[in-house]
Biopython code that builds the backbone (N, CA, C, O; Angstrom):
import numpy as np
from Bio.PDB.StructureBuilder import StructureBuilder

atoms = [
    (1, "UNK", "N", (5.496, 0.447, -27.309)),
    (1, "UNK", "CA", (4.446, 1.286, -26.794)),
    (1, "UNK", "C", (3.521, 0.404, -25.952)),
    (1, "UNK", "O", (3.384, -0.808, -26.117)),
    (2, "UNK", "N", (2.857, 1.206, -24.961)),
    (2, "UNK", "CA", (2.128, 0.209, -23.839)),
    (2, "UNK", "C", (0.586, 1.121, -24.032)),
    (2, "UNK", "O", (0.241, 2.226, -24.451)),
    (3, "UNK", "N", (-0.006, -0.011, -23.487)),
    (3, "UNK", "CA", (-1.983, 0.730, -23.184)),
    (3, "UNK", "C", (-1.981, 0.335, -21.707)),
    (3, "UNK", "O", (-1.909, -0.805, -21.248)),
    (4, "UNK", "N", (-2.065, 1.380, -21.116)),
    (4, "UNK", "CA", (-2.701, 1.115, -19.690)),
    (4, "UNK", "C", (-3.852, 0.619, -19.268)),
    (4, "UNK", "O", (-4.744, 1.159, -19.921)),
    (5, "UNK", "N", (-4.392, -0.322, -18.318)),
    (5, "UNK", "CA", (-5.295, -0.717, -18.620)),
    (5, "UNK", "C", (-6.038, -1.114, -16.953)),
    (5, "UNK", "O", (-5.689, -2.128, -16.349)),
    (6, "UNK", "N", (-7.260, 0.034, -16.287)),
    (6, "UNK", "CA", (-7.364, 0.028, -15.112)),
    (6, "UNK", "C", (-8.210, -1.292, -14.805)),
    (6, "UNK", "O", (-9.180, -1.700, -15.442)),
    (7, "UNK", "N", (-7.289, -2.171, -13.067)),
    (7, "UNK", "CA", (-8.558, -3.142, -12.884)),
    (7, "UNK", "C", (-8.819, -2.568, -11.045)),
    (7, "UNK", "O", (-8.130, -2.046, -10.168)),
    (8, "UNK", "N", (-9.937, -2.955, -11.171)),
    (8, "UNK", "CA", (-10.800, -2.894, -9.628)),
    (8, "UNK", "C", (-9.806, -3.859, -8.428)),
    (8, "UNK", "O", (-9.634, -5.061, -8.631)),
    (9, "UNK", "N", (-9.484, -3.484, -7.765)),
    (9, "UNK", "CA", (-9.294, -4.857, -6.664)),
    (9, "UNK", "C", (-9.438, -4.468, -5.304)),
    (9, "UNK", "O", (-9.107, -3.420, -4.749)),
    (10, "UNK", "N", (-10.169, -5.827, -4.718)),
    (10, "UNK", "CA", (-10.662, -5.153, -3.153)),
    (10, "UNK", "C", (-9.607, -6.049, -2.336)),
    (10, "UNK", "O", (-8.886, -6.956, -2.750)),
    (11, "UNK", "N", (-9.672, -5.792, -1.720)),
    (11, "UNK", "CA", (-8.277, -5.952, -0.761)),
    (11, "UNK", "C", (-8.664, -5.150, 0.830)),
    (11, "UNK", "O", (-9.420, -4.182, 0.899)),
    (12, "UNK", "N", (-7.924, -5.828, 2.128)),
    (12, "UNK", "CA", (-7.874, -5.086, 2.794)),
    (12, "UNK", "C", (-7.501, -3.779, 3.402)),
    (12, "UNK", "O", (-6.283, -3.630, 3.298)),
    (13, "UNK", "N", (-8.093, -2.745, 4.013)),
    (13, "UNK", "CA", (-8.070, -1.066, 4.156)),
    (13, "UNK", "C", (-6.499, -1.007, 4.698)),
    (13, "UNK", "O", (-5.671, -0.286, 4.141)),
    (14, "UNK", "N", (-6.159, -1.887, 5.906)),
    (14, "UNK", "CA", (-4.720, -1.440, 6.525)),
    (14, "UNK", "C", (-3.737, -2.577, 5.068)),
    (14, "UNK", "O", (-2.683, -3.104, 5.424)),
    (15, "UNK", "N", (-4.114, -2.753, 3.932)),
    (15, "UNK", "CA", (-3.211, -3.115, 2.931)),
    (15, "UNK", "C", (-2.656, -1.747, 2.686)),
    (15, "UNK", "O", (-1.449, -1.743, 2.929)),
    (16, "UNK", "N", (-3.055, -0.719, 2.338)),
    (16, "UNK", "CA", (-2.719, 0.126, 1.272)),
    (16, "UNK", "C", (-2.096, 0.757, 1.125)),
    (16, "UNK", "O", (-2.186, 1.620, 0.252)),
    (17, "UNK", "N", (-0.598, 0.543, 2.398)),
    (17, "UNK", "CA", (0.567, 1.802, 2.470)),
    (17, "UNK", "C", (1.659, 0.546, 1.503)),
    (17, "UNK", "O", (2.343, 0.711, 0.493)),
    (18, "UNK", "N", (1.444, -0.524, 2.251)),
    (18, "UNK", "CA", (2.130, -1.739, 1.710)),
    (18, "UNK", "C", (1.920, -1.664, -0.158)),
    (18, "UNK", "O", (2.756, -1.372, -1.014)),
    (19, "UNK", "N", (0.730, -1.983, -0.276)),
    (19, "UNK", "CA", (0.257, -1.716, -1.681)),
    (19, "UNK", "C", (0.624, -1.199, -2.565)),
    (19, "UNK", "O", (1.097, -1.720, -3.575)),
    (20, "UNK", "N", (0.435, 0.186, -2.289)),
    (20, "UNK", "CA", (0.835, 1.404, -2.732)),
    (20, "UNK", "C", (2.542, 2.161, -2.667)),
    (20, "UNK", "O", (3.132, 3.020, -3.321)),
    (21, "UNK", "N", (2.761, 1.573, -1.882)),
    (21, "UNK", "CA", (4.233, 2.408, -1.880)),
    (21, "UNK", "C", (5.126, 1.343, -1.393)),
    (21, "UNK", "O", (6.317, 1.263, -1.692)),
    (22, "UNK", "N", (4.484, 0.525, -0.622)),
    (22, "UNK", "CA", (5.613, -0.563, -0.441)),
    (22, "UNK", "C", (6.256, -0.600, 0.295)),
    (22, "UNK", "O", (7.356, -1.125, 0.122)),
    (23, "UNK", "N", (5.818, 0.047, 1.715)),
    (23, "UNK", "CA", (6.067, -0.173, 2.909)),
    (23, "UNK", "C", (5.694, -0.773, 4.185)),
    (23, "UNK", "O", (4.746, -0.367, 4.857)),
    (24, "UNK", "N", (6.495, -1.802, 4.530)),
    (24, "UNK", "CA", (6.196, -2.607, 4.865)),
    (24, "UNK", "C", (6.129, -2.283, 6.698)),
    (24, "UNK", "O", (6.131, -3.289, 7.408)),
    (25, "UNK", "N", (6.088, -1.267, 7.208)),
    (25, "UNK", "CA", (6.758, -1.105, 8.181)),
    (25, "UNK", "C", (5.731, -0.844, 9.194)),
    (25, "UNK", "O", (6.007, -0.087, 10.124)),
    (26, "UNK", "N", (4.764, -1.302, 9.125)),
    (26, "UNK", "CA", (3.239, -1.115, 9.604)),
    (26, "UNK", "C", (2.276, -3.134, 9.846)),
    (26, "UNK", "O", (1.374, -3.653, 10.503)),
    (27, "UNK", "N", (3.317, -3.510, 8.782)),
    (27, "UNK", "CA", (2.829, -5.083, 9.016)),
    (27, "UNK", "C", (4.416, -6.025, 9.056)),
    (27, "UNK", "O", (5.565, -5.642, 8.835)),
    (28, "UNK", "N", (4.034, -6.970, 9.322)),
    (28, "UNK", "CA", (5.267, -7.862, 9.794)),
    (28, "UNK", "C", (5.556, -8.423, 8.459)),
    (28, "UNK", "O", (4.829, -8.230, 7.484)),
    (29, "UNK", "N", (7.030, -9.374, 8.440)),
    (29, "UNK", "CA", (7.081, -10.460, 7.018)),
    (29, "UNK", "C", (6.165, -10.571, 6.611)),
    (29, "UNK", "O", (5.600, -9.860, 5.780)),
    (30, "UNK", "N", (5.623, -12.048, 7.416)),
    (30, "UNK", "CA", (4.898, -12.717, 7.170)),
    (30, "UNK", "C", (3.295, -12.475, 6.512)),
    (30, "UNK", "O", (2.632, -13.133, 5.710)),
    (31, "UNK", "N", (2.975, -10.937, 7.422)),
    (31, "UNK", "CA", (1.934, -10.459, 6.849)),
    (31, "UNK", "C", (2.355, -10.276, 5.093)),
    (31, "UNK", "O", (1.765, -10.732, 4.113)),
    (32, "UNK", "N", (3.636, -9.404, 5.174)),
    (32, "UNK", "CA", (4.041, -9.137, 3.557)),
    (32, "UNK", "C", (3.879, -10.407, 2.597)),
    (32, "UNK", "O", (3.173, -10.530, 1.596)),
    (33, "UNK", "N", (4.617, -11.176, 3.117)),
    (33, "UNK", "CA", (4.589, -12.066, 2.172)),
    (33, "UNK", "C", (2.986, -12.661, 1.582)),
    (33, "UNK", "O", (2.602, -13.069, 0.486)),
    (34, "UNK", "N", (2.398, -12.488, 2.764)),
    (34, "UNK", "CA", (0.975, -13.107, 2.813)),
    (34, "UNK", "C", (0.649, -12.390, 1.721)),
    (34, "UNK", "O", (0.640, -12.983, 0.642)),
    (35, "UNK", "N", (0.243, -10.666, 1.783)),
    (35, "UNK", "CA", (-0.009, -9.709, 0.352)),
    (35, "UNK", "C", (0.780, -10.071, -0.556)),
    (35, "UNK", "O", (0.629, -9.328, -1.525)),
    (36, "UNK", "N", (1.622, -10.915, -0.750)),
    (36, "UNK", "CA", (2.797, -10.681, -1.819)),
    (36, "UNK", "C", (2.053, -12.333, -2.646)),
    (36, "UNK", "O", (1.855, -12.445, -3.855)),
    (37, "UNK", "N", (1.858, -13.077, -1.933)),
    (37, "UNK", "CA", (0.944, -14.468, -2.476)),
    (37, "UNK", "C", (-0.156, -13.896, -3.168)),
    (37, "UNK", "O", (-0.073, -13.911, -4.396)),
    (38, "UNK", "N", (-1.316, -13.322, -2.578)),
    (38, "UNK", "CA", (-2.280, -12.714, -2.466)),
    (38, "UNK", "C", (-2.483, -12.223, -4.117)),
    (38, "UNK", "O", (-3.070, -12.683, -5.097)),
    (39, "UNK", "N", (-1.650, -11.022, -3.821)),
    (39, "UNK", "CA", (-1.619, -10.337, -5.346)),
    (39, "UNK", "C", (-0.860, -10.762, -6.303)),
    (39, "UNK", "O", (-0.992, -10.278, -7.427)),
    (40, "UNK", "N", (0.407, -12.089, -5.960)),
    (40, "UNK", "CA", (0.594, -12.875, -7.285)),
    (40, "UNK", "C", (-0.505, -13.712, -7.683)),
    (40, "UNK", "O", (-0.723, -13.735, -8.895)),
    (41, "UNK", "N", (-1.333, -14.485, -6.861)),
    (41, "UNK", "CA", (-2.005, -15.163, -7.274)),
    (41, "UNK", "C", (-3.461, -14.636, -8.202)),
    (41, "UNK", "O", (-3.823, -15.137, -9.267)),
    (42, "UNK", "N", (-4.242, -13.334, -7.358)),
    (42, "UNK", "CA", (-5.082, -12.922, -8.123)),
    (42, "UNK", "C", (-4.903, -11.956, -9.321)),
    (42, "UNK", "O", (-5.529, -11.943, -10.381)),
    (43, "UNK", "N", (-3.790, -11.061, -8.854)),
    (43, "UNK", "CA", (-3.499, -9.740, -9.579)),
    (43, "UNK", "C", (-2.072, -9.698, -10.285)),
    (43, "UNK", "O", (-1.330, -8.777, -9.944)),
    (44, "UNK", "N", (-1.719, -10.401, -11.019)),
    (44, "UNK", "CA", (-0.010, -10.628, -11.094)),
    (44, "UNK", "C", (0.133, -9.545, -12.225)),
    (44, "UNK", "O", (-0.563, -9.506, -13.239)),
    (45, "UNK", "N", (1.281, -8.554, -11.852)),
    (45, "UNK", "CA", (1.736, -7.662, -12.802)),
    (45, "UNK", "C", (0.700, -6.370, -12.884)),
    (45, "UNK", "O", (0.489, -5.800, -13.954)),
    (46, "UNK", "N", (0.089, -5.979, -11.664)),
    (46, "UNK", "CA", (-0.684, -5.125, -11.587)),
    (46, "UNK", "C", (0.079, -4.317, -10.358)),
    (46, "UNK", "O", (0.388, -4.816, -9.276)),
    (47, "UNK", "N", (0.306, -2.966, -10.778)),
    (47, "UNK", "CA", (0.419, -1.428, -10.169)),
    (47, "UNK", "C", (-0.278, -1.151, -9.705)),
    (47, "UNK", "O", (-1.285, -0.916, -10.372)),
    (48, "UNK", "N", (-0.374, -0.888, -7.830)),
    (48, "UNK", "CA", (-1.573, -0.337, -7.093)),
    (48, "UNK", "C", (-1.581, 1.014, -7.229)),
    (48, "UNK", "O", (-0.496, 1.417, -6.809)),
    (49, "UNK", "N", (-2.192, 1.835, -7.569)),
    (49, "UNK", "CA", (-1.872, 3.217, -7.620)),
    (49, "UNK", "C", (-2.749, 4.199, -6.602)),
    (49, "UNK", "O", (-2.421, 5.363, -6.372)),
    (50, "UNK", "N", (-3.915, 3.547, -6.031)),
    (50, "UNK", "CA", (-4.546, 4.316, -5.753)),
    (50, "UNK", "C", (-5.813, 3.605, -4.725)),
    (50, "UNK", "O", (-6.204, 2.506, -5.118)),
    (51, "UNK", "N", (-6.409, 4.100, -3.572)),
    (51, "UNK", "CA", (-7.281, 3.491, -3.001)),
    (51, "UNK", "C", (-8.672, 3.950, -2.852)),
    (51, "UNK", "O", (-8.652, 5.142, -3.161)),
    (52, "UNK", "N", (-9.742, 3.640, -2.568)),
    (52, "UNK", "CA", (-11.281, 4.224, -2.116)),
    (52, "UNK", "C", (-11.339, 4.220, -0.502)),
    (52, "UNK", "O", (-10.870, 3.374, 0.260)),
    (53, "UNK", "N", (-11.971, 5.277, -0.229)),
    (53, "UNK", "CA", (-12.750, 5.069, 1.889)),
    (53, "UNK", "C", (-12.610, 3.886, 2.128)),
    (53, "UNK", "O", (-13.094, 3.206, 1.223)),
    (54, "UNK", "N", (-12.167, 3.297, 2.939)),
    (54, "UNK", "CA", (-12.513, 2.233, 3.594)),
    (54, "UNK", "C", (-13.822, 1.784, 4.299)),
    (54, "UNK", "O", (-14.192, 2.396, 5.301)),
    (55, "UNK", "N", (-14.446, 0.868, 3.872)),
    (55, "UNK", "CA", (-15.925, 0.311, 4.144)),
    (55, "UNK", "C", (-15.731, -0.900, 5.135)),
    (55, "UNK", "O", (-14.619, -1.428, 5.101)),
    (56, "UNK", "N", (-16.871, -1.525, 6.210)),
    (56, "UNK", "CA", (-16.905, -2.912, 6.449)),
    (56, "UNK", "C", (-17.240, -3.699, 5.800)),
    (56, "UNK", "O", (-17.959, -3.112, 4.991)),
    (57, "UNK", "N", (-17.228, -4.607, 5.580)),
    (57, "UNK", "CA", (-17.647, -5.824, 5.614)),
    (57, "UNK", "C", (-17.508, -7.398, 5.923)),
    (57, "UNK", "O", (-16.375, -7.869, 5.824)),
    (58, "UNK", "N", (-18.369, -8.092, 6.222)),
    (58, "UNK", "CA", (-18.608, -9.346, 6.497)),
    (58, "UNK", "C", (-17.618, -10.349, 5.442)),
    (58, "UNK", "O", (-17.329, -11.500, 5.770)),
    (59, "UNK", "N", (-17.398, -10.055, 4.823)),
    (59, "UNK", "CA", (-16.845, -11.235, 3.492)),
    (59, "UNK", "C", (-15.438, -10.414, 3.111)),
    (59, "UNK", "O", (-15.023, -10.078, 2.002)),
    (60, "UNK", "N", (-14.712, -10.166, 4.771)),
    (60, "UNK", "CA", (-13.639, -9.700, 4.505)),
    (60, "UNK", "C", (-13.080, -11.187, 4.035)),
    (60, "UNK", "O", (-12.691, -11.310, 2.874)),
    (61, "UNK", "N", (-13.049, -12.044, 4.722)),
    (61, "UNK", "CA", (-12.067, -13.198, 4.440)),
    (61, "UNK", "C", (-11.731, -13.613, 3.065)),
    (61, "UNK", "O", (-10.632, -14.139, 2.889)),
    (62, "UNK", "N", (-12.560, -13.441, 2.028)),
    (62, "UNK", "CA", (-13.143, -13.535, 0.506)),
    (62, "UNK", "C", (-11.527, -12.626, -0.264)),
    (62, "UNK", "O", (-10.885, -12.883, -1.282)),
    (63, "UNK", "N", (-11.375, -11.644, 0.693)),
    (63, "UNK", "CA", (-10.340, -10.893, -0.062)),
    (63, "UNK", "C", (-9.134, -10.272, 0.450)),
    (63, "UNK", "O", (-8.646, -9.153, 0.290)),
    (64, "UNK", "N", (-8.569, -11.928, 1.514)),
    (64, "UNK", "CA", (-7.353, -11.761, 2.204)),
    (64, "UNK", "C", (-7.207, -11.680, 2.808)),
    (64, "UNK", "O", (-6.051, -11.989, 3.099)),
    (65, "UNK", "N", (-8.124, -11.145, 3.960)),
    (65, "UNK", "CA", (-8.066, -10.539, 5.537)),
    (65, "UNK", "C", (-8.426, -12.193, 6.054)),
    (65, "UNK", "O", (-9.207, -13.061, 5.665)),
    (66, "UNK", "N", (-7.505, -12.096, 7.029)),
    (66, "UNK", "CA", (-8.301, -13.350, 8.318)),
    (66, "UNK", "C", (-9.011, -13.064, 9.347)),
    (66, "UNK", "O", (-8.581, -13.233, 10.488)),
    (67, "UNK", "N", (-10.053, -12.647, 9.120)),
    (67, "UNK", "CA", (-11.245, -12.556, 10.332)),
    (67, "UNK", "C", (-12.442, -12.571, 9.811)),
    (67, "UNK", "O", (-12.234, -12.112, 8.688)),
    (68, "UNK", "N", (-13.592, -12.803, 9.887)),
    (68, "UNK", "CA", (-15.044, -12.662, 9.837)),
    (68, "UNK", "C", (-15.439, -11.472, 9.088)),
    (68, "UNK", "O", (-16.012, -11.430, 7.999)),
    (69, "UNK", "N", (-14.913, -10.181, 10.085)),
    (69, "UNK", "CA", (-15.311, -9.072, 9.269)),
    (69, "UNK", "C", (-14.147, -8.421, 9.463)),
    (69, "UNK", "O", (-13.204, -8.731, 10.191)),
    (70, "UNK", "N", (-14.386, -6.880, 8.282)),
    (70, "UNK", "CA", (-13.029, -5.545, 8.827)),
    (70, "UNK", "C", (-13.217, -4.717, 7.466)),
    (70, "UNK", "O", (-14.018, -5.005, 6.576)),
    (71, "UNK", "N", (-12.205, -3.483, 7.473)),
    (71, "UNK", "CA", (-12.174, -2.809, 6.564)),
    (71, "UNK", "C", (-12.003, -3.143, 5.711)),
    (71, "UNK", "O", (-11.187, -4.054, 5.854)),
    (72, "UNK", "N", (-12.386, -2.960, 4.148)),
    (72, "UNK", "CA", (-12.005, -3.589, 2.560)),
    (72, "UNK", "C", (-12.015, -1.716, 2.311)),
    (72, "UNK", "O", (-12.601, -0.827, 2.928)),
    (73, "UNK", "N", (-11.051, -1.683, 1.089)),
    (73, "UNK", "CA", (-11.099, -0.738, 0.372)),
    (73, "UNK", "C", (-11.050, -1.162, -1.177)),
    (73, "UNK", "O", (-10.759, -2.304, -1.532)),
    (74, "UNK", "N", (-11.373, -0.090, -2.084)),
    (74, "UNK", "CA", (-11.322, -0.410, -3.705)),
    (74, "UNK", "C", (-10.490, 0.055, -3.996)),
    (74, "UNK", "O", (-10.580, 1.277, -4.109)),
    (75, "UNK", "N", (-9.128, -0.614, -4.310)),
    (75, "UNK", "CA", (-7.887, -0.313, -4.715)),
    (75, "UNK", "C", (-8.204, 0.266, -6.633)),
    (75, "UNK", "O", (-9.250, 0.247, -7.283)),
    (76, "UNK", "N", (-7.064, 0.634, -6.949)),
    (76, "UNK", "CA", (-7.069, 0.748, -8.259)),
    (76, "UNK", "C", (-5.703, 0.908, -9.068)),
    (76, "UNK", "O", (-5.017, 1.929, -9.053)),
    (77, "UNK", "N", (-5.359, -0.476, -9.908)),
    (77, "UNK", "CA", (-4.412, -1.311, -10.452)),
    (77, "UNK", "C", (-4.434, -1.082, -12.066)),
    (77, "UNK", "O", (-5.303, -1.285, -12.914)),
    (78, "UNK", "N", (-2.927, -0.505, -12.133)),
    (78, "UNK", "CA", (-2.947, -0.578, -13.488)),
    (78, "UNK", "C", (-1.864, -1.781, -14.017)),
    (78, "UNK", "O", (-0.824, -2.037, -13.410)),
    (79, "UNK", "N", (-2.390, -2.614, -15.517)),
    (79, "UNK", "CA", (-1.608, -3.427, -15.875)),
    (79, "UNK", "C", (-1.342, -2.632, -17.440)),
    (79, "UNK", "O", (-2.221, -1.995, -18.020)),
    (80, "UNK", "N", (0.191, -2.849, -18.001)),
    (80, "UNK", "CA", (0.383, -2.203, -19.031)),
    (80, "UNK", "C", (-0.012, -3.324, -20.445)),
    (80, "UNK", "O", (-0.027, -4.544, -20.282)),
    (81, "UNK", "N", (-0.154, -3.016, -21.083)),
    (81, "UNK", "CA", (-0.446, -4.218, -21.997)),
    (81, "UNK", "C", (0.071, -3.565, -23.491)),
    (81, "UNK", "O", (-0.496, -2.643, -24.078)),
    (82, "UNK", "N", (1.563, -4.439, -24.050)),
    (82, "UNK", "CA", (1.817, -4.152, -24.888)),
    (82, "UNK", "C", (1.103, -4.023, -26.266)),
    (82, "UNK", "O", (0.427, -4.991, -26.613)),
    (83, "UNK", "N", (1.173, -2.898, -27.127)),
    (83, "UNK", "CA", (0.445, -2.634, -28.343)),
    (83, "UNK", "C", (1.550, -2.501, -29.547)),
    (83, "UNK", "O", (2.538, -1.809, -29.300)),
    (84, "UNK", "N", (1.483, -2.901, -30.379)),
    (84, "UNK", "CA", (2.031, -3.177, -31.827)),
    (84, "UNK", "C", (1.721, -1.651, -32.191)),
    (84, "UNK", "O", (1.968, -1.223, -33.318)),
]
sb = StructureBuilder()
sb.init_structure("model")
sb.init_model(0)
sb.init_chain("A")
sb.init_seg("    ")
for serial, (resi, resn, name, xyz) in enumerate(atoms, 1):
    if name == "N":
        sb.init_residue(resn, " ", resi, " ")
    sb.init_atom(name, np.array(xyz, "f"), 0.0, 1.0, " ", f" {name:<3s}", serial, name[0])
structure = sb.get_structure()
């Protein structure tokens, strides 16, 4: 038996077809792979299921994007966590 268990993650706005469904066909490899580092390194074993509006901000770089500023959205990731 599993407990679902929701986490927050901000990430960039043109992430979320990739994210979410896993199509890659909107960004190149390299971009993929880039998300694919990205969310092993911060988020490993987390299910994107779902996104928020897309907002600006300045401290895109903070959460993957390479530029100064751009869209961030609030993704929402479930990890299962086994229960006895």
């Amino acid at each position: 038996m599993a407990k679902l268990n929701v986490v927050s993650i901000i990430a960039p706005a043109y992430w979320a077809t990739y994210l979410m469904n896993g199509d890659a066909s909107g960004i190149g490899d390299e971009e993929a792979a880039r998300i694919d580092r990205f969310m092993a390194k911060h988020y490993p074993h987390v299910d994107v299921v779902d996104c928020g509006e897309p907002y600006f901000s300045w401290s895109f770089d903070m959460y993957g994007g390479d530029a100064e500023g751009g869209d961030l959205c609030e993704y929402a990731g479930l990890i299962a966590e086994a229960i006895a």
